[in-house]
C-alpha positions in Angstrom: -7.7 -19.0 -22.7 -7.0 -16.0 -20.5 -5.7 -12.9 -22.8 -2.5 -11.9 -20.7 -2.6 -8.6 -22.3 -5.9 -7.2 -20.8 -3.8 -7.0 -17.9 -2.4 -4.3 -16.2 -1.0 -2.4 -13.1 -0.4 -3.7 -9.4 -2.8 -3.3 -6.9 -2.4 -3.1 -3.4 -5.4 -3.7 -1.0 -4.7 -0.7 1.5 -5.7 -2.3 4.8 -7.6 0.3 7.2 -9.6 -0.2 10.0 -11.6 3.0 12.2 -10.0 5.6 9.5 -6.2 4.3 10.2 -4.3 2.8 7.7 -2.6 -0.5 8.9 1.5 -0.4 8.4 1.0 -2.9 5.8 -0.5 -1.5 3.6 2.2 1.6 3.7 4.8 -1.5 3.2 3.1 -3.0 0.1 2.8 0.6 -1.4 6.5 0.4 -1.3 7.0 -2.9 -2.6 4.0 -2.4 -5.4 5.8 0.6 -6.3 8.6 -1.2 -6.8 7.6 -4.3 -8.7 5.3 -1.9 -10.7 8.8 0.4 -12.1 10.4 -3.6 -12.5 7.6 -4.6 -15.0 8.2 -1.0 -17.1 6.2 0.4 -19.9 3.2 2.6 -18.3 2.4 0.0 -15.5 1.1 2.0 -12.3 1.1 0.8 -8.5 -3.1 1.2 -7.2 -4.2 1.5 -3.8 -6.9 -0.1 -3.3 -9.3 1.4 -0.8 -12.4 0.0 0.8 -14.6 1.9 3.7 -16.8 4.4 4.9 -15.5 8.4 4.9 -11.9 7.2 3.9 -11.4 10.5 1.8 -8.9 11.6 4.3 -6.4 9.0 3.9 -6.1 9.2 0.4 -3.5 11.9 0.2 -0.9 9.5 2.3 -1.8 6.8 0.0 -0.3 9.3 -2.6 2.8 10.4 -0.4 3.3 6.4 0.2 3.7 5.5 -3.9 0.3 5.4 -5.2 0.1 6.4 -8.8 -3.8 5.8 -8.8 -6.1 5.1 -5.6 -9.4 3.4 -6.7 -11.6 4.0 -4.0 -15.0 2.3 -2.5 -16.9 4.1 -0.2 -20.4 2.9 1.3 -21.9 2.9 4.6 -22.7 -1.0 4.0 -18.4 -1.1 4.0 -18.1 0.9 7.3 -17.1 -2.4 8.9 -15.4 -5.3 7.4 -17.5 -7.8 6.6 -16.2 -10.7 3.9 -19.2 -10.7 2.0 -19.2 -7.1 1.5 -15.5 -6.6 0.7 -15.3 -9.9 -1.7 -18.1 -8.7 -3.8 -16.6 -5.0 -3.8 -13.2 -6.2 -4.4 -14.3 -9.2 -7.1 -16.4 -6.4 -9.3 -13.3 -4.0 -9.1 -10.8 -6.9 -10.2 -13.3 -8.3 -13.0 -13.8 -4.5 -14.5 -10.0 -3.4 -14.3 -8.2 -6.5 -14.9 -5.2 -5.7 -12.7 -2.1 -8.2 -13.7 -0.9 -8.1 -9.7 -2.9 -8.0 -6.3 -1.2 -7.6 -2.8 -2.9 -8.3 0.4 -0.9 -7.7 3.8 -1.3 -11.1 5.1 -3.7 -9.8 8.6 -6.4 -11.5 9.8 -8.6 -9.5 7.3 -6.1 -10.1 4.8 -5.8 -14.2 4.8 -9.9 -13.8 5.0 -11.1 -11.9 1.7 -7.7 -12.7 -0.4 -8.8 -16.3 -0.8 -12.5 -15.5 -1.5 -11.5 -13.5 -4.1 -9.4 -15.9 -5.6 -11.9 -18.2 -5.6 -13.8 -16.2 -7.5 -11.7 -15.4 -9.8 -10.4 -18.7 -10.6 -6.9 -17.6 -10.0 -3.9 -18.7 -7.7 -2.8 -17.0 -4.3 0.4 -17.7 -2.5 0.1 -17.0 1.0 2.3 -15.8 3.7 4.9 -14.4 1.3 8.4 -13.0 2.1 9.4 -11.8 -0.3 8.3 -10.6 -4.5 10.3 -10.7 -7.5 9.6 -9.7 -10.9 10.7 -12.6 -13.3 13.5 -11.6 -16.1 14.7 -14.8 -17.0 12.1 -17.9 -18.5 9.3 -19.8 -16.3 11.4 -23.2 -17.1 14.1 -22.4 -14.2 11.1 -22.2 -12.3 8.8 -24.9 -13.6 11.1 -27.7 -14.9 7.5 -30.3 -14.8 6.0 -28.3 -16.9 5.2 -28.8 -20.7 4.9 -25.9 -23.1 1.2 -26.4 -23.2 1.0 -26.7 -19.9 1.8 -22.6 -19.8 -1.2 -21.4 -21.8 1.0 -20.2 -24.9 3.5 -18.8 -23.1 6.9 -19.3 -24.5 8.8 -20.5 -21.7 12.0 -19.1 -23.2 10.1 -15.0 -23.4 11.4 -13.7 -20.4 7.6 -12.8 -20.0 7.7 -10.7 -16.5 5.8 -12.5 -14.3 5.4 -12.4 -10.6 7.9 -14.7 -8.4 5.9 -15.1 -4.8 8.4 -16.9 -2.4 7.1 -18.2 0.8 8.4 -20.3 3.8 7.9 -24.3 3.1 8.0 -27.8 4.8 7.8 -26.0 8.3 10.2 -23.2 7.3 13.6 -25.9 6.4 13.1 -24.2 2.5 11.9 -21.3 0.4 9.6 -22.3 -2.3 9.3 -19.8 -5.1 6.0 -20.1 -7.1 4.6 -18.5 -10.6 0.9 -18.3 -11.6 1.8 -19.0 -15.3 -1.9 -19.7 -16.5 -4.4 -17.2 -14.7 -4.4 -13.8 -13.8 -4.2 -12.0 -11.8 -1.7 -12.4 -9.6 -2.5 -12.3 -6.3 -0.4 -12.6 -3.3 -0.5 -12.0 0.6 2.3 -10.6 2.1 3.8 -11.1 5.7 3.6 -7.2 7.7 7.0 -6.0 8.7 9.1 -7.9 5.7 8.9 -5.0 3.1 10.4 -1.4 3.1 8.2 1.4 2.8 8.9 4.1 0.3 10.2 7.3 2.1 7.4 9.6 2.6 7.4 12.2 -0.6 5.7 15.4 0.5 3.4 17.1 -2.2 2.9 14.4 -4.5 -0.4 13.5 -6.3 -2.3 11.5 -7.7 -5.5 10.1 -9.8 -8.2 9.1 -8.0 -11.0 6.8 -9.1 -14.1 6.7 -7.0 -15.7 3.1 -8.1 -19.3 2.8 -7.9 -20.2 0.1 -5.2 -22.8 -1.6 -5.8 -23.9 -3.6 -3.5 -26.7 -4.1 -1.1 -27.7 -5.7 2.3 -28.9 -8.5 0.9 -25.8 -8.9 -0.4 -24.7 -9.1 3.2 -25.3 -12.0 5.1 -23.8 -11.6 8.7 -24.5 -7.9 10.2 -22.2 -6.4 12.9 -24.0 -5.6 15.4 -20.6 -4.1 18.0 -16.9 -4.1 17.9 -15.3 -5.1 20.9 -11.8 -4.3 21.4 -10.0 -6.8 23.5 -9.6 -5.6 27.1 -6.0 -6.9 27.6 -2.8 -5.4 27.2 -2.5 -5.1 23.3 1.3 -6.2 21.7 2.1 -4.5 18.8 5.2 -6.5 17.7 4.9 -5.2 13.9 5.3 -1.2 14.7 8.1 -2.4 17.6 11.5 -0.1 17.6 13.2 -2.3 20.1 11.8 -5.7 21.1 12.8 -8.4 23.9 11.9 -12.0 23.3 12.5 -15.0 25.9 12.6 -18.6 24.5 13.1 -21.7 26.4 16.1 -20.4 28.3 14.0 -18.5 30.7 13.6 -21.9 32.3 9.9 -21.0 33.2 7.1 -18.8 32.9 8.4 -16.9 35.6 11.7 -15.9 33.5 9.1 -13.6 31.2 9.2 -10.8 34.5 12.5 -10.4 33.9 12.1 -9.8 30.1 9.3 -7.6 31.0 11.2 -5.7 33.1 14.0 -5.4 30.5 11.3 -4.5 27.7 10.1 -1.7 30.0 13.4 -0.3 30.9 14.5 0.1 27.3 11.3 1.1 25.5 10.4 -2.0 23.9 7.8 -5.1 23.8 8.0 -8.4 24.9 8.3 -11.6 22.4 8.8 -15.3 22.7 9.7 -18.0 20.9 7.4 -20.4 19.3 9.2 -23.2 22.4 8.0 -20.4 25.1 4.6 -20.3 23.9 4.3 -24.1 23.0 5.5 -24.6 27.2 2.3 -22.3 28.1 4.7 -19.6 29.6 3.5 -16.7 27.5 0.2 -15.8 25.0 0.7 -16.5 21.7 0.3 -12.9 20.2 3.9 -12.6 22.1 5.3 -15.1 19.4 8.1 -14.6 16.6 8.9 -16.5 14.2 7.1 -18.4 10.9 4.2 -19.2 13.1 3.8 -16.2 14.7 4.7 -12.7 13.8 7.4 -11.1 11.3 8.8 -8.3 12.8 11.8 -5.6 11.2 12.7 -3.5 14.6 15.8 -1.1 15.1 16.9 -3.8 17.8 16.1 -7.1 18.8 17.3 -9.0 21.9 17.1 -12.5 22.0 17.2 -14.0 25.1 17.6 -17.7 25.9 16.6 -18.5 22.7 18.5 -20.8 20.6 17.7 -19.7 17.1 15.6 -22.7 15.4 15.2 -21.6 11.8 11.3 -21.2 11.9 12.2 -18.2 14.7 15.2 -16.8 12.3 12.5 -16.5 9.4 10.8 -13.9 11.2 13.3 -11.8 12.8 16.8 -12.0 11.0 16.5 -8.6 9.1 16.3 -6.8 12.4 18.3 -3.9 12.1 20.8 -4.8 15.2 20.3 -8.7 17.0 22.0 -9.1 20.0 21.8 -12.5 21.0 21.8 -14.1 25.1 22.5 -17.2 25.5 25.1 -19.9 27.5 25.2 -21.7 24.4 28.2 -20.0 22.3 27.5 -22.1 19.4 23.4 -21.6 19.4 22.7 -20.8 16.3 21.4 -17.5 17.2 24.9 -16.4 18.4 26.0 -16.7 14.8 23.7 -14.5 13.3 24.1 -11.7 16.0 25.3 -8.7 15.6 26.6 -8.7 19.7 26.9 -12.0 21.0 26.6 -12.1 24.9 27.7 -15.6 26.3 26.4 -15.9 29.7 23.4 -16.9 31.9 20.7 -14.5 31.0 19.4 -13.8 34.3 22.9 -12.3 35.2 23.8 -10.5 32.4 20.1 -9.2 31.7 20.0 -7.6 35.2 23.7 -5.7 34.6 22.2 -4.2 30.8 19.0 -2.7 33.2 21.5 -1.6 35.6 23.8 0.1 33.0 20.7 1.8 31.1 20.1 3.5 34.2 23.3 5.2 34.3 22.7 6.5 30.7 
């Protein structure tokens, strides 16, 4: 029988790699902030951070939210290694018994999340969209379940759990799912879909330096270099301005003309999950449920016909303007500009226009 009131405060895994702090991790300050004010009483929001020499990041940490940052710093953690991070992580969780834990849902972030779930013998919803703190009663949410079921909650105590919603059945619903037996909480969270907290200049802090302990035996693959990929790195989550091509391009060769446009406006290229599926473009180009959630200022969509599992990850850009021949696509009907025309007419007369600005 877990004892529900042992726990306390959200945590947030603050994602950094070579002394940076991922966007992320700024993003699920924010939300963690957020969710922490929702629950009420003397419930804080804690960064959670894991390296080597991080001391200078913990003052953003503070600007970004952070009531507390708990932080773990060993040469043995100087590079991620899932061994190193679960145990640190685990022995944090086991000794503070936080009621909520985010993870940004990166490649390090769908790695350790589960491991530490495991060991916790808790739930984790992955790929999330979006978190809610629940105010109502877990029967609207869990109509199969018995009383007992619940672990002595009353199903009618408005008890404030966490509500993790995530895409399901290849993006055609949104299932919302409660973790009314375990704690805690845990969660990982897709980049780009929450707001960060505006930056507040001059605010503080606690800070908790947790003592690792941990070893190499402890350790069982060793790092021996980090190689950066050599390639032309896309950085769709940051994006201010993107340019995507789906399977209106009509072939691979139609991606020079949205790298053209990308470059004349200050953006980076995307695709559709179609483009990438035809072998016309890498997948690290890719929007959408299966590929990347991005949040920029603009978005231009460009022979792309708006299948819902490419809506899920871009419809709360800022500005869509939508290309297409199609008038009733249904990518025409979420955009802000609709432009109903053959794309490699209409795409060539926006470049020519910008240059006269």
């Amino acid at each position: 029988m877990v004892n529900f009131d042992e726990y306390k405060n959200v945590w947030v895994y603050t994602e950094q790699r070579d002394g940076k702090l991922m966007n992320v991790a700024l993003e699920l300050l924010g939300e963690g902030y957020r969710l922490s004010r929702e629950i009420g009483g003397d419930t804080k929001v804690c960064a959670i951070l894991v390296g080597k020499d991080t001391d200078h990041l913990i003052p953003e940490l503070y600007k970004y939210g952070a009531d507390q940052v708990y932080q773990m710093d060993s040469p043995l953690l100087a590079h991620y290694t899932t061994d190193g991070y679960t145990k640190v992580m685990t022995d944090a969780i086991l000794a503070h018994k936080p009621e909520i834990v985010l993870f940004g849902a990166t490649h390090i972030g769908r790695d350790l999340a589960p491991r530490i779930a495991a060991r916790l013998d808790t739930g984790l919803t992955a790929d999330c969209t979006r978190l809610d703190i629940n105010t109502g009663n877990y029967m609207h949410y869990l109509e199969t379940y018995t009383t007992a079921n619940l672990n002595g909650l009353d199903p009618e105590d408005g008890n404030k759990g966490l509500k993790q919603t995530r895409p399901a059945f290849g993006g055609n619903l949104m299932a919302t799912i409660v973790t009314p037996n375990t704690r805690p909480q845990m969660a990982t969270v897709r980049p780009g879909v929450m707001e960060k907290r505006k930056r507040e200049e001059g605010k503080s802090g606690e800070l908790i330096q947790e003592k690792v302990q941990l070893t190499e035996a402890d350790i069982h693959v060793e790092v021996l270099d980090v190689v950066k990929e050599a390639k032309e790195l896309v950085s769709l989550t940051d994006a201010q301005i993107i340019c995507s091509g789906g399977r209106g391009l009509g072939n691979a060769e139609g991606f020079e003309l949205i790298r053209e446009f990308a470059q004349k406006v200050g953006g980076v290229v995307g695709a559709s999950r179609a483009a990438v599926d035809s072998g016309w473009i890498e997948q690290s180009h890719q929007v959408g449920q299966t590929g990347t959630t991005v949040k920029p200022k603009i978005y231009f969509a460009c022979g792309i016909s708006g299948a819902i599992q490419h809506l899920a990850g871009m419809q709360t850009s800022d500005i869509i303007v939508a290309i297409n021949k199609d008038p009733d696509a249904p990518m025409m009907q979420i955009a802000d500009y609709a432009i109903c025309g053959d794309l490699k007419k209409v795409i060539p007369e926006i470049i020519a226009q910008w240059d006269e600005e």
